[in-house]
N, C-alpha and C positions, 0 to 999 in steps of 0.2 A: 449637577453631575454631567460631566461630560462621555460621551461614546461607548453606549451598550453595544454597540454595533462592533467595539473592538476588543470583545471575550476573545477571539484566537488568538490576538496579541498576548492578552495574560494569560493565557493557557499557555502560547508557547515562550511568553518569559518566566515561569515558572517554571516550564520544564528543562530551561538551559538551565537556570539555576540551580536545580536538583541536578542535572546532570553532571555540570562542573565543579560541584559538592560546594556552590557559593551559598546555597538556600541556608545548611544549617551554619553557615560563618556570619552571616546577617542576620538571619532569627538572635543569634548568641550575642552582636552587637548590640541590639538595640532593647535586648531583654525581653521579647516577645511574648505577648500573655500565651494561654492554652489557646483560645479561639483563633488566634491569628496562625500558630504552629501546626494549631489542626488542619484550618482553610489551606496553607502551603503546602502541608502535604497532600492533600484532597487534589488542587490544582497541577503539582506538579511532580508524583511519584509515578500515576497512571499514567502518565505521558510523557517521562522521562527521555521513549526513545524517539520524539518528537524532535525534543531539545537539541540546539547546537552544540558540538565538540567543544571548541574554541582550540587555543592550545593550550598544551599540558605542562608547557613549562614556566606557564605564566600562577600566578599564585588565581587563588578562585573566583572572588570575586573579581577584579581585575579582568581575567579570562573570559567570566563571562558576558561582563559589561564588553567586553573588547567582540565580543563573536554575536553580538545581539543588534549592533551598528554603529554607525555615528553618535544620535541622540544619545543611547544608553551612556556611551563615551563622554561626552561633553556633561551629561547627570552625574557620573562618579566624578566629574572634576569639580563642579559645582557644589556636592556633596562634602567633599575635601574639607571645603570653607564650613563646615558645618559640623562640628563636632559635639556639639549642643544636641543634635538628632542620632547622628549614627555611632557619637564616643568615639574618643580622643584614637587608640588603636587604630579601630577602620578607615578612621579618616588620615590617618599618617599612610596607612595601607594605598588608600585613594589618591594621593599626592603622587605616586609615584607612577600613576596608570599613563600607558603609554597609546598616543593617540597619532603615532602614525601611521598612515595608511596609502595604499600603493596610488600614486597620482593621476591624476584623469592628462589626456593626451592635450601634447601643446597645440596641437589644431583647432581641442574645445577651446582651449585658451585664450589662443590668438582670436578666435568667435567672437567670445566675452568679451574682449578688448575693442574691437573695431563694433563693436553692438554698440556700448555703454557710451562710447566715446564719438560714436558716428564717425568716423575717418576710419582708413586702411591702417591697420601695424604700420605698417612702412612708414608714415609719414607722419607717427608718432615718436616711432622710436628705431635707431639704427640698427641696435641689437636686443634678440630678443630670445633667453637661455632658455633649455629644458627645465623643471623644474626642480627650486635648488632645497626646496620642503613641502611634506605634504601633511594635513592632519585632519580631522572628522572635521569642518568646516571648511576650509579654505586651502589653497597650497602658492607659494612663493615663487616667482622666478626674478633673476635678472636683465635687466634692462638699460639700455643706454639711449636717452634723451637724444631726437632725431639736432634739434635744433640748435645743442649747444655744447651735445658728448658727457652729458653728466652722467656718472651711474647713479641708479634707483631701484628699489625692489619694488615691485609690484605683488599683490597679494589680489587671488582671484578664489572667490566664491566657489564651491563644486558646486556641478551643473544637477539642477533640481535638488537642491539640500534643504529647499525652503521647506517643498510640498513633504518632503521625506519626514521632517523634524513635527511638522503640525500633524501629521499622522502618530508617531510614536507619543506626543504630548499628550493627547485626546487619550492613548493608552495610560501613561502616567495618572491623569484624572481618575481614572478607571480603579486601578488598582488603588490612589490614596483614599477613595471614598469607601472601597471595601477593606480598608485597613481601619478607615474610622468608623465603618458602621457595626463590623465584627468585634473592636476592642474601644469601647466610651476613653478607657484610660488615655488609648493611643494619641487624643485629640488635643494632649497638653504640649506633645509635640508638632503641633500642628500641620498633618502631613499635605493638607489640599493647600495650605498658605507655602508652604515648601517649595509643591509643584508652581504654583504661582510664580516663586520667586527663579526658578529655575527658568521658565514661561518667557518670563523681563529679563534675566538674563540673555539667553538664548534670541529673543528676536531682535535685541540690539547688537548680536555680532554678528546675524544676521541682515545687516543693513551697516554695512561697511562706513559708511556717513558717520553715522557714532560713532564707532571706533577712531577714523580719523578726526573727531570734534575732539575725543577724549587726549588722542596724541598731542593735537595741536594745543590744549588747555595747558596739557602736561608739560608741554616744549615752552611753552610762555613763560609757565611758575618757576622754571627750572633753567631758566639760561642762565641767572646769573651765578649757576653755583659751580664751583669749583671743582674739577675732576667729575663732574656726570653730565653726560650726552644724550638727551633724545631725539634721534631724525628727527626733520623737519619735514611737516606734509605738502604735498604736491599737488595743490589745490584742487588745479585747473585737468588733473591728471587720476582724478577720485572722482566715485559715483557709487551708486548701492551695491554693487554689483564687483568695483574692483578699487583699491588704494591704493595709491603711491606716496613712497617716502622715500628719505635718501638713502644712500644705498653706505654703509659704514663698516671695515674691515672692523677685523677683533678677533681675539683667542675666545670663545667659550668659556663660562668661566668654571665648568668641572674638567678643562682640560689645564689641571695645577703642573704636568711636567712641562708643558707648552709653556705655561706662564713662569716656571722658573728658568726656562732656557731663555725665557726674552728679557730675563734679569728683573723683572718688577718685584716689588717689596710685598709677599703675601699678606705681612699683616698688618700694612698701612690702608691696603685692599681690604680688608677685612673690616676693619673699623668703618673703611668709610661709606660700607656699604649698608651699614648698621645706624650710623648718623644721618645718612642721606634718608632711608627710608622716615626713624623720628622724626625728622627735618619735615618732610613732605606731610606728614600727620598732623606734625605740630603745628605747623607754620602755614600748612595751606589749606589742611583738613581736603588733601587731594591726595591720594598717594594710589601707586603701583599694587595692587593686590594680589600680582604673581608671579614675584620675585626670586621664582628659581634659578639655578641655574642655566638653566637652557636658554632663560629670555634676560640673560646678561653676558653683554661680552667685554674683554678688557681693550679697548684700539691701541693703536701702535704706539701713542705717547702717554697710555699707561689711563686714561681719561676710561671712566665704567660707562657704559653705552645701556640703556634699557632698549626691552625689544618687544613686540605683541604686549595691547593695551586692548585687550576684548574684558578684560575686568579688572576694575579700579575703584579704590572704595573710597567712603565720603564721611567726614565726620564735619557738625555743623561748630560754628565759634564756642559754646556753650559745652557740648562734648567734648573737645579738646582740651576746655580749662578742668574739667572734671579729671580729664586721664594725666592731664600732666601733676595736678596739685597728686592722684593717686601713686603716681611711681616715685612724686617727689616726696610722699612720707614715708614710702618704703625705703628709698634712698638714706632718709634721716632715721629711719627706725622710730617715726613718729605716728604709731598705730592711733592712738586718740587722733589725729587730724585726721591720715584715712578714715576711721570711722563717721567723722564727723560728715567731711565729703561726701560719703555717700547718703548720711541723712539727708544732708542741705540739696540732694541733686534728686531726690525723690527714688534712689533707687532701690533702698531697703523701706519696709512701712516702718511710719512712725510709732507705730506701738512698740516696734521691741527695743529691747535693754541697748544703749549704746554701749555700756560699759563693756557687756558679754561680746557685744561683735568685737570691741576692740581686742580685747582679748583673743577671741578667736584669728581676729588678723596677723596677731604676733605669733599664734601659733604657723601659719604661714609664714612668715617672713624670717623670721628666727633661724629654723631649719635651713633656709635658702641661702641665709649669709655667712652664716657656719662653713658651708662646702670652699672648696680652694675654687682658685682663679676659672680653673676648666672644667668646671662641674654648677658654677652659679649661672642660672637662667632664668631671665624675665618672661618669656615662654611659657618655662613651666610655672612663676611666679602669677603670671595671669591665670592659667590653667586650676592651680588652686585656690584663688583669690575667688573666680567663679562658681567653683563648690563652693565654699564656704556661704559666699553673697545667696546661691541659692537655697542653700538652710535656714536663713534668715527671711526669704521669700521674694527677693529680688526677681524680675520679669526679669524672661531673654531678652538680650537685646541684640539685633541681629548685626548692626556696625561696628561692637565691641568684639562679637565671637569674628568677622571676618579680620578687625583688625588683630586679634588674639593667631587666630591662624596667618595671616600674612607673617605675624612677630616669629610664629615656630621658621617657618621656611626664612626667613630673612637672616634670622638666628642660626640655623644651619648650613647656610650660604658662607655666612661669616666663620664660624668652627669650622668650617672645611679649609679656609683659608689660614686659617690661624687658630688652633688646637687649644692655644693658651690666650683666649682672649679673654679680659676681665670684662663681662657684661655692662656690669653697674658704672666701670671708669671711664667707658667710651659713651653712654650714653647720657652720663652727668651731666657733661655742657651742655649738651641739646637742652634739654630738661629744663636748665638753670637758667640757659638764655630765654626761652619761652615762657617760664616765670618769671622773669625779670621784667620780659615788654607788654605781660598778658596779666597778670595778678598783682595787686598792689595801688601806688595812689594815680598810676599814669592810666593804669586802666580802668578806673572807676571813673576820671574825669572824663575818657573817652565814651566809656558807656551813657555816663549820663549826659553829653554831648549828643549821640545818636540816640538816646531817648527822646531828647528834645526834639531833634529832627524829626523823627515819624510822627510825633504829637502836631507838630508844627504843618505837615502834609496832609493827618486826617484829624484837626482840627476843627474845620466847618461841620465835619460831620459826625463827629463823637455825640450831641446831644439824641439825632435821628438812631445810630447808632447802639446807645444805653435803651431808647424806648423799645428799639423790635427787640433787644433780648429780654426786657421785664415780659412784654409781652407774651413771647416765646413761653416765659415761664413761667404765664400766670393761664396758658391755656395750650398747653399741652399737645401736638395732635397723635393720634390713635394710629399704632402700626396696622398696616393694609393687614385685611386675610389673607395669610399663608395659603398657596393650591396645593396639597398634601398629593396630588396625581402622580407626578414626576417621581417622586420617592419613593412612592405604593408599585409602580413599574421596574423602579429600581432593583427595588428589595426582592420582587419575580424574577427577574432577571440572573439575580446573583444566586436568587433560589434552585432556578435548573443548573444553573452550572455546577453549582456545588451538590447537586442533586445528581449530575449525571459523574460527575467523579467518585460521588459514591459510589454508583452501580458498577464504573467502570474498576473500582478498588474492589467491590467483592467479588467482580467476576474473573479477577485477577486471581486472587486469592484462593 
């Protein structure tokens, strides 16, 4: 457990949350037992007038994650992705949290620049804007390359966001361990592996180098595709601290009156921004994971530009073949293969009834294809596909739910453009072609080709190998003694606190 030391942080995130009426919108999200309801209110009624305002015309959770700081910021958007934890609602709620925030001065700026880079501004770049975006990490300006008049955006780090963020994290800990230690139930959502994942998120947007690896990955997979653009990174012009990339006009792509004044075809847009994503899933198992509007624009010759690559998700060759045979038997309305898939992929147990899941899948998928053109969605098609799998006792699985929520926004991206898109017709080919060069007699010969190959690499040493693991399992070794100190301090710890919120509720009272 990390930071007893940071009870005031959860004191005073509880009492924003109470204040901004977010506490009982998230209790009611996430189904909160009686002890976790009680500890909330304990933490955060008596000390209500602690708690930040936020503003009022923001909805409440949102508000309050917006008036608590950056971290909290960056957690509801991370959260988003997560609908498996906080339910489909809040997390559609969390998609829309708005993260930006008044910009730090172009003098720290320019600081940053000439730090990272060891040279003066000047003799990097000729021109050098105010900035032209600001949000709880980083904020954007542009830039004109001293050497050759290229424009470039530059994306700069706020100054001390590091030390800020490792502070509020250690809070994070704080609070999921007394969420696990108050409700046993709570633990099948696994709130300290959350914070974890939020942890890895966050110190890789924190070290700009990622992001720019992840652009430049993304720019490689993706040149040769038709109508979509990713800047390209500016190697020599990136550090941890600051990124460059080219600098690329474009309409927004929630600004639809803009885009019909420049005459582009909304729903040639629409589709191909729904193909592109399957594409990138299917085909590279590298794809965009936050394909809003805001981080797409349309350029002048109609070509869809992707923008901020702070999170990108990853599905391995095996996963891929799993998801595409999955949408290709809903495609066919061939529930016995979906079922079967997921026997063969280990993600329902083997004990139960295949016959009943099939069943049950058509009860999903039936309803879905029934609806007319503007109302069928793979979206929500996934959405209840994972109820279902979880009644059957299918584990979460965390790159299915990110890609499930990537598909909601991606899918909305696309309806905003075109009202009357048919889901299922625009995503057929994707599908079709990725089964065509991924399932079947071309790819079993591949595979057993590159089975061959790793054989053929650890070969010498497969007999050494087979012995350490008979070995392994023929003698066992004994897990270390647990130090029970750390927890015994813990549980003190959460004891006064919740001990002095009592006193401080009856003397209220």
């Amino acid at each position: 457990m990390k930071g007893p030391h940071n009870i005031w942080r959860l004191i005073r995130t509880g009492a924003t949350f109470e204040r901004t009426g977010a506490m009982k919108a998230v209790l009611e999200a996430v189904d909160a037992p009686a002890p976790i309801r009680v500890a909330a209110r304990v933490l955060g009624w008596p000390f209500k007038w602690l708690g930040l305002r936020g503003d009022p015309s923001v909805p409440p959770v949102p508000r309050a994650l917006t008036a608590l700081g950056p971290a909290y910021i960056k957690f509801g958007q991370i959260l988003s992705t997560r609908p498996d934890v906080v339910g489909p609602e809040m997390a559609l709620q969390l998609q829309v949290l708005q993260d930006k925030l008044p910009p730090f001065p172009l003098s720290e700026a320019r600081r940053v620049v000439a730090q990272e880079m060891e040279k003066p501004v000047e003799a990097l770049f000729s021109e050098f804007s105010e900035p032209v975006a600001a949000a709880s990490i980083a904020q954007v300006h542009k830039a004109r390359r001293a050497h050759d008049g290229r424009s470039v955006a530059v994306k700069i780090l706020r100054p001390g966001i590091e030390r800020a963020f490792r502070k509020d994290i250690d809070a994070f800990y704080l609070i999921a361990w007394v969420v696990e230690t108050l409700s046993p139930a709570s633990r099948r959502l696994r709130p300290r592996a959350v914070i974890e994942h939020f942890e890895g998120v966050v110190m890789q947007e924190l070290d700009l180098r990622i992001e720019a690896s992840a652009c430049g990955e993304f720019h490689a997979n993706t040149q040769r595709d038709e109508g979509f653009v990713v800047p390209e990174i500016e190697w020599f012009l990136s550090s941890r601290r600051m990124m460059t990339l080219g600098w690329v006009e474009g309409i927004t792509m929630s600004d639809l009156a803009a885009i019909d004044a420049a005459g582009f075809d909304r729903k040639a847009l629409g589709a191909r921004v729904l193909q592109m994503f399957l594409r990138h899933a299917l085909r590279d198992g590298f794809f965009h994971a936050d394909m809003h509007q805001g981080n797409l624009k349309v350029a002048p010759n109609g070509d869809i530009v992707a923008l901020d690559f702070g999170i990108m998700g990853r599905l391995d060759a095996y996963t891929r073949r799993v998801y595409a045979e999955i949408l290709m038997g809903f495609i066919r309305k061939d529930y016995r293969r979906v079922a079967e898939v997921h026997f063969e992929a280990g993600y329902v147990p083997a004990d139960r009834d295949i016959d009943e899941f099939a069943q049950a899948l058509r009860s999903v998928g039936e309803p879905i294809f029934g609806m007319d053109a503007s109302r069928i969605s793979m979206a929500r098609l996934l959405a209840y596909l994972f109820e279902v799998t979880e009644r059957f006792g299918m584990e979460t699985r965390t790159e299915l739910i990110l890609l499930q929520r990537t598909m909601v926004v991606v899918e909305g991206v696309a309806r905003s453009l075109d009202n009357d898109i048919n889901i299922w017709v625009v995503a057929r080919p994707v599908v079709e072609e990725y089964i065509t060069e991924h399932v079947g007699p071309k790819a079993v010969v591949r595979d057993l080709w590159h089975t061959v190959r790793v054989l053929s690499r650890f070969g010498p040493r497969l007999p050494a190998l087979a012995e350490q693991a008979l070995l392994a399992q023929a003698n066992p070794q004994r897990p270390a003694p647990r130090n029970p100190w750390p927890e015994r301090i813990g549980y003190g710890a959460a004891g006064l606190v919740l001990g002095g919120g009592l006193a401080a509720l009856i003397a209220l009272i």
